[in-house]
N, C-alpha and C positions, 0 to 999 in steps of 0.2 A: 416666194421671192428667192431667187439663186442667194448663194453664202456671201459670193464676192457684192454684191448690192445688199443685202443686211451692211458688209462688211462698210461699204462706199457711204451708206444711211449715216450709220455708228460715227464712221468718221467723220463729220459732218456735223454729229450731235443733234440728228433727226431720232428722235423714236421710232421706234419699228414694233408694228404688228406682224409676229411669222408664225405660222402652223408648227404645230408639234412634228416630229423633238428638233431641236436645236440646238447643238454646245455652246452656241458666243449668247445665245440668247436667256435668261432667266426671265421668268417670269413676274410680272411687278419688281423686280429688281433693276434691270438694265433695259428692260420692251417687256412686248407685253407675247404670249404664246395662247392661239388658238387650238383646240380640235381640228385635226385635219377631216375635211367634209363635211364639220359641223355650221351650218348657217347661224342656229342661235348661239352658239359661243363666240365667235366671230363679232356679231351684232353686239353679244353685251361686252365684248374688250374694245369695241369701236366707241360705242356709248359711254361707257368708262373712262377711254381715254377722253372724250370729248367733254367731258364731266370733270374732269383732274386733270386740266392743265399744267398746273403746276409739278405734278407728282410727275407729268409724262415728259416736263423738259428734265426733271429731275434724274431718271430713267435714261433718256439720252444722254446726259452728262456722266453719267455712272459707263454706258454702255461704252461710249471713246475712252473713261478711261481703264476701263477692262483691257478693250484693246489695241492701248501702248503699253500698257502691262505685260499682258499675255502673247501680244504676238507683233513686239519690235523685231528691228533688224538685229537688237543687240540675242534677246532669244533664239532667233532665225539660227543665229551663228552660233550660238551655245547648243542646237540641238545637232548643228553639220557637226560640232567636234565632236557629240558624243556618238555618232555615227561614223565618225571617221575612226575614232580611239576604237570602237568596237573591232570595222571593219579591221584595222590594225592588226588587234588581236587575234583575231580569228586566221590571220596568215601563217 
């Protein structure tokens, strides 16, 4: 799954199953992370999830709010200043 659809999921507060590695993604934390190529990893975070309901809206809910946390417009612009104060510097 591309980042920006995790990302679209998340927002949404769909759980997402994505292949390893992932930074928005943890594992039984916020979605769930398979083996890339691995079928039966795959199958048993499929069956898990279908198995823990609960746990996996729980996970969606965790994962939106990671990221209004981690990557608002108010961060967005906290990271251009320090980019910009850098470039500053560097003149």
């Amino acid at each position: 799954m591309r980042l920006w659809k995790q990302w679209l999921s998340v927002f949404h507060v769909y759980p997402v199953i994505v292949k390893r590695p992932r930074s928005l993604i943890k594992s039984f934390e916020n979605g769930l992370l398979f083996q890339t190529n691995n079928v039966e990893d795959l199958k048993d975070k499929m069956e898990w999830a279908f198995e823990n309901p609960e746990q996996m809206t729980e996970c969606g809910k965790r994962a939106r709010r990671r990221l209004l946390e981690e990557y608002s417009s108010d961060k967005a612009l906290e990271k251009i200043q320090i980019l910009l104060d850098y470039v500053k510097e560097c003149e």
